[in-house]
Backbone as numpy.savetxt, mean C-alpha at the origin, in Angstrom:
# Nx Ny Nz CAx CAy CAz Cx Cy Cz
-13.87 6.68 14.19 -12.55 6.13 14.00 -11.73 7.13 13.18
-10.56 8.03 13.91 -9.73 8.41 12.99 -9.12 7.54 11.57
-8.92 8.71 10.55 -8.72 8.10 9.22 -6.99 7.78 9.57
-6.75 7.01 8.74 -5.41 6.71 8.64 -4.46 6.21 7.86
-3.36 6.96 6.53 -2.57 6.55 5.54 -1.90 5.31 5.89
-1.55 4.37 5.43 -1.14 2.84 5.46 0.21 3.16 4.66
1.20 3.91 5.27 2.52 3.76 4.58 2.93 2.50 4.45
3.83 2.01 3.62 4.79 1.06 3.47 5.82 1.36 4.88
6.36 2.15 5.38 6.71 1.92 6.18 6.44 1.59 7.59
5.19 1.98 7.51 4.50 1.95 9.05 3.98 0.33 9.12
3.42 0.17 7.73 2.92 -1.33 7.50 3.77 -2.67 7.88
5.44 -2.17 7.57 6.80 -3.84 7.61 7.60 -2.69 8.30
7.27 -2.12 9.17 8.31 -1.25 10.03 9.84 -2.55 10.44
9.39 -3.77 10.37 10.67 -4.78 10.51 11.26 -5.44 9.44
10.70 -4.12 8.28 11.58 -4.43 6.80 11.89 -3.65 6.03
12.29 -2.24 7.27 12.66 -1.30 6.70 14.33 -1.51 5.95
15.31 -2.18 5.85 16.22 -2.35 5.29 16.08 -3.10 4.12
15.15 -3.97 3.95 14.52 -4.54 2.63 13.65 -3.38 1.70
12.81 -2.86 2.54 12.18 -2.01 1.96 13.14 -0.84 1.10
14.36 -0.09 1.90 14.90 0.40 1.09 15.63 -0.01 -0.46
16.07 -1.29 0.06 16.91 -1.95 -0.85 16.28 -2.33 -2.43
14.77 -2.59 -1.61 14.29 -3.52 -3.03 13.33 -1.86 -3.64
13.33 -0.77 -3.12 12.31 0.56 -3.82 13.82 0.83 -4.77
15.12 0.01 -5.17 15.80 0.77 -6.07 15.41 -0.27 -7.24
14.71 -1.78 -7.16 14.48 -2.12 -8.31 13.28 -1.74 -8.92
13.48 -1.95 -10.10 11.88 -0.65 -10.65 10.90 -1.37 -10.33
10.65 -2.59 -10.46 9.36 -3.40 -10.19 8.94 -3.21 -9.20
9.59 -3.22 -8.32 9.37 -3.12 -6.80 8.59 -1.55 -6.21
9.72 -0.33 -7.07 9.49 0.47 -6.89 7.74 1.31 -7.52
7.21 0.42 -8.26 6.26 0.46 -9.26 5.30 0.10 -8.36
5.15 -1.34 -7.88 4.48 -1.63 -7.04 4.03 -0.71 -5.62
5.01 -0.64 -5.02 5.07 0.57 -4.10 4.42 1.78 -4.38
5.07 2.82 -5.94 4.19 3.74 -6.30 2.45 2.99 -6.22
2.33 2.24 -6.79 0.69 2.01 -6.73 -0.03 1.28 -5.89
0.62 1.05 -4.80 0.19 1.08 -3.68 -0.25 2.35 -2.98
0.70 2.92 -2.51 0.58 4.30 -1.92 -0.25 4.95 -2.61
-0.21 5.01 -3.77 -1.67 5.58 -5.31 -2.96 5.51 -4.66
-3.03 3.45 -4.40 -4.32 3.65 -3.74 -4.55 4.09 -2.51
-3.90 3.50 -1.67 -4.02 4.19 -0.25 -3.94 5.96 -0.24
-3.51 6.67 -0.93 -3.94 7.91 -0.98 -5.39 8.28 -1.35
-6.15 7.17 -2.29 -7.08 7.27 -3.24 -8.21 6.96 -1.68
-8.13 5.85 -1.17 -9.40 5.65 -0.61 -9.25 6.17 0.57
-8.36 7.20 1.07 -8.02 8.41 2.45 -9.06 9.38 1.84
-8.48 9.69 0.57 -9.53 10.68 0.13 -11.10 10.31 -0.01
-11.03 9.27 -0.47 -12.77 8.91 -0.13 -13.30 8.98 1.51
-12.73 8.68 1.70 -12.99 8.23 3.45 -13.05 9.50 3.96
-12.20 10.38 3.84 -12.32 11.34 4.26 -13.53 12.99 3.63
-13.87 12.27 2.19 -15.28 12.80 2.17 -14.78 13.60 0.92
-13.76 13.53 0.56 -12.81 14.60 -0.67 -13.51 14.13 -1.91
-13.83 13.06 -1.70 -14.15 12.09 -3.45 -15.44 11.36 -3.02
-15.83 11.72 -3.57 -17.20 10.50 -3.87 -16.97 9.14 -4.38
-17.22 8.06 -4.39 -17.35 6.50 -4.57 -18.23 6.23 -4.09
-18.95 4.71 -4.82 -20.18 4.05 -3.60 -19.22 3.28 -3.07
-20.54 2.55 -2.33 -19.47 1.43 -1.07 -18.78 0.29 -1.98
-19.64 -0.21 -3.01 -19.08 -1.38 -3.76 -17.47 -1.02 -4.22
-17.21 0.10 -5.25 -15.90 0.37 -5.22 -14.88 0.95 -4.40
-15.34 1.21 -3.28 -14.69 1.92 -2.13 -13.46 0.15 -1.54
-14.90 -0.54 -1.30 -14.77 -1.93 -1.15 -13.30 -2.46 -1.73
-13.58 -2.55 -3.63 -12.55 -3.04 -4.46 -11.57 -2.24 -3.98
-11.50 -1.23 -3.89 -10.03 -0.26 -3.64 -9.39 -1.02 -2.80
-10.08 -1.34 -1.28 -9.69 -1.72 -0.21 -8.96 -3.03 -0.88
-9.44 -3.87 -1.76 -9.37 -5.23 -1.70 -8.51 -5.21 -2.48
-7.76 -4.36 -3.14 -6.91 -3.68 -4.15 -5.73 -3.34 -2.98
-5.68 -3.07 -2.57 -4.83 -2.16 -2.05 -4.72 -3.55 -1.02
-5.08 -4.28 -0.33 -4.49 -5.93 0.19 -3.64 -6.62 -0.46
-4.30 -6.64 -1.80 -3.75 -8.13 -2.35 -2.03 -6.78 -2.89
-2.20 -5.97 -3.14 -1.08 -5.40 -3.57 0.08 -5.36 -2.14
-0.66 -4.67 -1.01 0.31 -5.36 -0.02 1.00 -6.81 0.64
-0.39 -7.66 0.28 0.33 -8.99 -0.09 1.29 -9.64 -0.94
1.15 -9.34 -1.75 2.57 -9.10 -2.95 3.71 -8.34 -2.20
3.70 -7.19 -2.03 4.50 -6.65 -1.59 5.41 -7.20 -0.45
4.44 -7.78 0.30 5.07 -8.50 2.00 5.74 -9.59 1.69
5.57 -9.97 0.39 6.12 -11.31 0.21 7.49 -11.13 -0.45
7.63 -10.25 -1.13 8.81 -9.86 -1.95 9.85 -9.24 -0.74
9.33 -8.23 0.14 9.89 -8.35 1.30 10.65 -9.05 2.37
9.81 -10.05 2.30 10.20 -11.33 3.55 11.25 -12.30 2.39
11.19 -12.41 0.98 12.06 -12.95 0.28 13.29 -12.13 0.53
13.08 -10.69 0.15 14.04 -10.41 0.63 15.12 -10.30 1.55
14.48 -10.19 3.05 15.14 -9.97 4.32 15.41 -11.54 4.46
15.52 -12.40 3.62 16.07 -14.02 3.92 17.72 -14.04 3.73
């Protein structure tokens, strides 16, 4: 299976006008930075750059959900 970065944009490609709007409030924009943080973080594992075991490879993943869940929601508040 090719590896693959999980942009914010590729992820709510139908909230890209929210998405711009709400990366000018800092919270938002914070969130976002550490999102993308992790999703850079476990590309590099995956792709063999970094070492992790599976257990925290795991949390990253489960890290990097619940943060896009947050995120999707502040989103869809938004585009209302």
């Amino acid at each position: 299976m090719p590896l693959e970065h999980h942009p914010l944009s590729r992820e709510f490609p139908e909230y890209q006008a929210a998405l711009r709007t709400l990366m000018q409030d800092a919270h938002f924009a914070h969130l976002a930075r550490e999102y993308q943080s992790l999703d850079a973080h476990i590309y590099e594992v995956e792709a063999g750059r970094q070492e992790v075991d599976d257990l925290t490879l795991q949390g990253l993943k489960l890290k990097r959900v619940t943060q896009k869940d947050v995120i999707a929601d502040l989103l869809k508040r938004a585009a209302q």
